[in-house]
DOGUDO-801310 format. One line per 8 residues: number of its first residue (from 1); their letters; for each residue x, y, z of N, C-alpha, C, O. Coordinates in pm, 1 decimal, padded with zeros to 6 digits, m for minus. Atoms other than C-alpha are relative to their C-alpha. Layout:
! residues N
NUM	a	X Y Z X Y Z X Y Z X Y Z | ...
END
This chain:
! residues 86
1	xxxxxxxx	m00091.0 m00113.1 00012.5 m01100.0 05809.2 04054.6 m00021.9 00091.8 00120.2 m00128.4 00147.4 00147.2 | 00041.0 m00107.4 m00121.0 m01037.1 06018.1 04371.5 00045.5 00151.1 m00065.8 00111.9 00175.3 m00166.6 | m00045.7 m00163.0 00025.0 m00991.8 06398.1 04352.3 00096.1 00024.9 00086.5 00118.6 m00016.2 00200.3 | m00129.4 m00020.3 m00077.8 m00685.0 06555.1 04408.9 00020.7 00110.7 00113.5 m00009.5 00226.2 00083.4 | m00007.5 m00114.8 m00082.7 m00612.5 06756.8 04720.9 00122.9 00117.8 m00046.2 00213.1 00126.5 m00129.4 | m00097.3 m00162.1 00013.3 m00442.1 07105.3 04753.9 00132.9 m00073.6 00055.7 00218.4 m00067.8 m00032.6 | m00152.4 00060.1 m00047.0 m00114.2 06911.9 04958.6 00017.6 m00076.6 m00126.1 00129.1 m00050.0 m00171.1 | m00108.6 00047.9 00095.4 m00072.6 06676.0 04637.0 00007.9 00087.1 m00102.0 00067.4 00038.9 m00198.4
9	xxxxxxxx	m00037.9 m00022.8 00123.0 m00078.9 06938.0 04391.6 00158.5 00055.0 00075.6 00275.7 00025.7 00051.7 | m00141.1 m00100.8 m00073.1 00160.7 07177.7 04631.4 00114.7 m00101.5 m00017.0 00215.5 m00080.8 m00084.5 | m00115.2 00073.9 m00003.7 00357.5 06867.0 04701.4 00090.2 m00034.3 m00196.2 00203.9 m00045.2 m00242.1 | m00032.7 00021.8 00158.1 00403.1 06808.9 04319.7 00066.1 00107.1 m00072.7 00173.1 00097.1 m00132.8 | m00086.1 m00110.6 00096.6 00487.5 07122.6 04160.4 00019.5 00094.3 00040.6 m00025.3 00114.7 00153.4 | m00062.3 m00125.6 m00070.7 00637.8 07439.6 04211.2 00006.1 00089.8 m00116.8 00043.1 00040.9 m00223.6 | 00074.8 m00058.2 m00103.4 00531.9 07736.0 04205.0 m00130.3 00011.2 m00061.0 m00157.6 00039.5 m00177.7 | 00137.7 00030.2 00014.5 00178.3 07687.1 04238.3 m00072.5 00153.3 00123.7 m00025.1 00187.9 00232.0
17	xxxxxxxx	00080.7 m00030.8 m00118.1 m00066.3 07914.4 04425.7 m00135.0 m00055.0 00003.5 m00152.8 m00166.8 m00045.0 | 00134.7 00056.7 m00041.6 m00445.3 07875.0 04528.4 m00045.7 00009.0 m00103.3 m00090.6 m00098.5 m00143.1 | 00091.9 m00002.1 00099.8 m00598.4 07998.2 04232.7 00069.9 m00098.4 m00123.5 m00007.4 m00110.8 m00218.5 | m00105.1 00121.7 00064.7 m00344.1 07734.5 04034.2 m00034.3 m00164.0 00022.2 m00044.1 m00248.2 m00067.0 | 00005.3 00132.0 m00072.8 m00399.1 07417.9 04276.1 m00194.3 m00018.4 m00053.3 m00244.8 m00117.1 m00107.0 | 00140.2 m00007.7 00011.7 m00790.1 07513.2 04242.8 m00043.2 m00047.8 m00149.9 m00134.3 m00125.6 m00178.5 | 00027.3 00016.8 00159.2 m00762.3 07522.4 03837.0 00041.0 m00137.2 m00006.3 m00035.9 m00215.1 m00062.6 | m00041.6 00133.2 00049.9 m00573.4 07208.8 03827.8 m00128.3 m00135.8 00051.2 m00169.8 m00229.5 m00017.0
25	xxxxxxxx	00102.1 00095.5 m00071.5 m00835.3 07012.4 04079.5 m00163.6 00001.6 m00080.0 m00250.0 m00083.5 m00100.9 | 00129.1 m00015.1 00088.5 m01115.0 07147.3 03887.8 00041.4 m00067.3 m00176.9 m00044.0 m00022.8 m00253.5 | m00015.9 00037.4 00095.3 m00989.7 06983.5 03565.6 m00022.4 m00153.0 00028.7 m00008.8 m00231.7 m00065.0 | 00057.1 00117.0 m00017.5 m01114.2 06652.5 03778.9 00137.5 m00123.9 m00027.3 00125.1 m00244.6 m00048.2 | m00117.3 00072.5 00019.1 m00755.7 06522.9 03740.4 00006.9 m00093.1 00065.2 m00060.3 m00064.2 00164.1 | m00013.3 m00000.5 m00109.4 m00667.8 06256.0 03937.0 00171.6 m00046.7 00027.8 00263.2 m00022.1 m00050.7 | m00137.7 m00060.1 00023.9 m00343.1 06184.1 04096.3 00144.1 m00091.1 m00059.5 00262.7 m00071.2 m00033.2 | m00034.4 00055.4 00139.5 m00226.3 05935.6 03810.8 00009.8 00056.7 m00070.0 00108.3 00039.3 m00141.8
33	xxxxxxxx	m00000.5 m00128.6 00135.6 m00310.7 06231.2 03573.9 00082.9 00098.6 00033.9 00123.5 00178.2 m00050.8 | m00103.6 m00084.6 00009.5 m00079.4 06423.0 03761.2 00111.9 m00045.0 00021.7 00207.6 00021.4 m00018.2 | m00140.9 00059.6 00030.4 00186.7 06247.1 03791.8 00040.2 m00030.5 m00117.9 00162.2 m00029.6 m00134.2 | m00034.2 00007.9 00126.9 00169.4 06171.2 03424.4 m00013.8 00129.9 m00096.7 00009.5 00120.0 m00217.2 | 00033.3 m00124.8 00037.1 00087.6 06533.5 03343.6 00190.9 00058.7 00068.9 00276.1 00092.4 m00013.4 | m00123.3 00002.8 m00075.7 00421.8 06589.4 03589.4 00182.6 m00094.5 m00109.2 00299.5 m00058.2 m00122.7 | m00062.3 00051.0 00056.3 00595.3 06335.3 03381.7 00044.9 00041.7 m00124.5 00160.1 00034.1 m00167.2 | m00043.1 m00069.4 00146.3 00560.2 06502.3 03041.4 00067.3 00157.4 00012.2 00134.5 00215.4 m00073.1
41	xxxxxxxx	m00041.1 m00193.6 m00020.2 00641.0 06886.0 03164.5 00190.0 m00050.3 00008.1 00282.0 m00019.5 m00067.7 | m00130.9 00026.5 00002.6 00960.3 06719.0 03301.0 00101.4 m00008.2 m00124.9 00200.6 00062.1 m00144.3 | m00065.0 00018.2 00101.5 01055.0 06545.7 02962.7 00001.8 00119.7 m00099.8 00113.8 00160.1 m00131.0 | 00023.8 m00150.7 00058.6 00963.2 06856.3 02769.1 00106.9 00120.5 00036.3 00168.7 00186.6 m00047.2 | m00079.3 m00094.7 m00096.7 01157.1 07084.6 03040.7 00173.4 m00076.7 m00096.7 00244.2 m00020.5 m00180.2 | m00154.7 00025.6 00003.6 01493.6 06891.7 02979.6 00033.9 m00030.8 m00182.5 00141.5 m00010.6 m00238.7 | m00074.0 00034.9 00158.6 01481.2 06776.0 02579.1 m00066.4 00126.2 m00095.2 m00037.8 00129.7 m00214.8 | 00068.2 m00056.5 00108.1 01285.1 07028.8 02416.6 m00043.8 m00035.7 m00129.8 m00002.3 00029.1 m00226.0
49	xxxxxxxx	00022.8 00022.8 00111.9 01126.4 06859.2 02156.7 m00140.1 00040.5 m00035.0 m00198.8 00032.1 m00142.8 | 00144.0 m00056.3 00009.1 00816.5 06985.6 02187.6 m00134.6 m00100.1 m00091.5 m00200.1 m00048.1 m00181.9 | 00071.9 00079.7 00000.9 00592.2 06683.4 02132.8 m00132.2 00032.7 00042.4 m00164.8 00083.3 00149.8 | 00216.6 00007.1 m00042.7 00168.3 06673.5 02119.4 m00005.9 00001.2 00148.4 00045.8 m00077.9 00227.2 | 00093.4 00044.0 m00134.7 00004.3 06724.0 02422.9 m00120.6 m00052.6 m00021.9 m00219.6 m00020.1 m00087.4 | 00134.3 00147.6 m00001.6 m00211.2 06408.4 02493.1 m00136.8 00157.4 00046.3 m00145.1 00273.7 00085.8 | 00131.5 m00055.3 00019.5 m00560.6 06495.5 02471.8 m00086.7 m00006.8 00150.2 m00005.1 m00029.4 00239.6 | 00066.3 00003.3 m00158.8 m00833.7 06496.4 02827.4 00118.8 00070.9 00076.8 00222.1 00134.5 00056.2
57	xxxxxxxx	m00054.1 m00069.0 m00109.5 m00755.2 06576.1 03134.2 00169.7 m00007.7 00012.2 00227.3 00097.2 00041.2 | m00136.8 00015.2 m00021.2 m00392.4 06467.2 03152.3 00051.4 00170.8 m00119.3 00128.5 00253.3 m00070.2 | m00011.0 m00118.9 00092.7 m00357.9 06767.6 02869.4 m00026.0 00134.6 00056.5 00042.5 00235.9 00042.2 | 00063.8 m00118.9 m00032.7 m00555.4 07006.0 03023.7 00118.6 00065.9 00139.5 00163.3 00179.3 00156.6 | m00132.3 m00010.2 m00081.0 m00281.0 06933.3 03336.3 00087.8 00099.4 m00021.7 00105.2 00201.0 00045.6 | m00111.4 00020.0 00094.4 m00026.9 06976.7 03120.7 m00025.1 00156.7 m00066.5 00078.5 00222.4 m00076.0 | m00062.6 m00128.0 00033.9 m00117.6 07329.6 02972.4 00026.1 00056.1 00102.3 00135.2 00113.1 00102.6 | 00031.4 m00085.6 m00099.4 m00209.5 07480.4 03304.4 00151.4 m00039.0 00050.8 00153.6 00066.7 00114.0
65	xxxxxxxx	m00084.0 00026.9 m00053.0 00115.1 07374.7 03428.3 00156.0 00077.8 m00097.1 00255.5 00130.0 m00046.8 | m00120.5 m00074.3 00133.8 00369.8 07513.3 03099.0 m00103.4 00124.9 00021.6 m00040.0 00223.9 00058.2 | 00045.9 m00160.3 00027.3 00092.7 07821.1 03082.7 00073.0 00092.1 00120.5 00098.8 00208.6 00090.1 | m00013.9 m00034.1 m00144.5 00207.3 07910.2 03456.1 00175.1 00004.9 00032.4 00224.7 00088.5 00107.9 | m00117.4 m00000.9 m00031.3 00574.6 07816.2 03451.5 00008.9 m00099.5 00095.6 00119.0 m00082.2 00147.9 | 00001.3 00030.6 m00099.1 00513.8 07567.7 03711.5 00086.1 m00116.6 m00029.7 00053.1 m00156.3 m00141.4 | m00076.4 00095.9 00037.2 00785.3 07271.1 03699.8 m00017.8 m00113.2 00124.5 m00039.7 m00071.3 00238.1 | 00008.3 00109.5 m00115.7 00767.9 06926.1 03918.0 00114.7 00025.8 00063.3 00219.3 00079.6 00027.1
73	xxxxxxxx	m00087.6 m00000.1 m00135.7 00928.3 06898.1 04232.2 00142.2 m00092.6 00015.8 00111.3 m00202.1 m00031.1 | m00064.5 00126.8 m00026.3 01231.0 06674.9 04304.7 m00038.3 m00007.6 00131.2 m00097.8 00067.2 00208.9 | 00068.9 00117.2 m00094.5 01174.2 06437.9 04535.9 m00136.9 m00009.1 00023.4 m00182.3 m00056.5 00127.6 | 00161.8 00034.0 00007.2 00785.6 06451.0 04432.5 m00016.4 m00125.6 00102.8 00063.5 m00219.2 00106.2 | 00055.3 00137.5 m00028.0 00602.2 06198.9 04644.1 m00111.1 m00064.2 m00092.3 m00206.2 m00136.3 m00062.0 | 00047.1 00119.3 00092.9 00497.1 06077.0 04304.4 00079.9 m00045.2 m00054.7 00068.9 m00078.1 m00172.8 | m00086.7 00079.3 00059.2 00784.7 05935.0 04271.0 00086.0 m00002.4 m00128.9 00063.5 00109.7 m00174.4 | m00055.9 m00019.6 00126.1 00997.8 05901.1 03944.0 m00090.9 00093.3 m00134.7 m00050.3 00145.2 m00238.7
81	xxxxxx	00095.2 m00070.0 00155.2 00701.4 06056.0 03704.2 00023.9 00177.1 00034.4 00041.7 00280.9 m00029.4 | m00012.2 m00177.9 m00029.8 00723.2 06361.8 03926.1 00108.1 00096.9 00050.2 00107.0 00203.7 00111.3 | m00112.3 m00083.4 m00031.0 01059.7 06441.5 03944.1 00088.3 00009.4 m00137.6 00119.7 m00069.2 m00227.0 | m00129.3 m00046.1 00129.8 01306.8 06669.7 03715.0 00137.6 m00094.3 00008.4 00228.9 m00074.7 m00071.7 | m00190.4 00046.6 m00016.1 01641.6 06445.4 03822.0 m00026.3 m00033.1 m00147.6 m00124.5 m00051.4 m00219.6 | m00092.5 00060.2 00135.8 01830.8 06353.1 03528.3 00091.5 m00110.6 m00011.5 00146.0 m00134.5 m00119.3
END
């Protein structure tokens, strides 16, 4: 598992600052967990069904990211998990 840098969180979500990118990296994520952390905010964002948040780190993602307002990017360079299109 590598650790995630400050360019893939920035590149990933929006709006993020330092003390944001820092919380998320310190949750030891890596950047599978955010792209699948990326993946659920999305589905969440557009259906509202308000479904469990998975448990570990992918979770921990996942509040810090809804606590903050922060939404994935389109055209993430993680590809389909990390983008809002519809």
């Amino acid at each position: 598992m590598s650790e995630l840098t400050r360019d893939q969180v920035v590149s990933a979500v929006h709006p993020v600052d330092d003390a944001i990118v820092a919380e998320i990296i310190a949750t030891g994520a890596s950047e599978a967990d955010l792209a699948a952390a990326c993946a659920f905010v999305a589905r969440e964002f557009r259906s509202h069904e308000g479904r469990d948040v998975p448990l570990g780190t992918i979770g921990q993602v996942i509040s810090i990211l809804e606590r903050v307002g922060a939404r994935p990017l389109r055209g993430s360079p993680l590809g389909e998990a990390g983008s809002t299109m519809e």
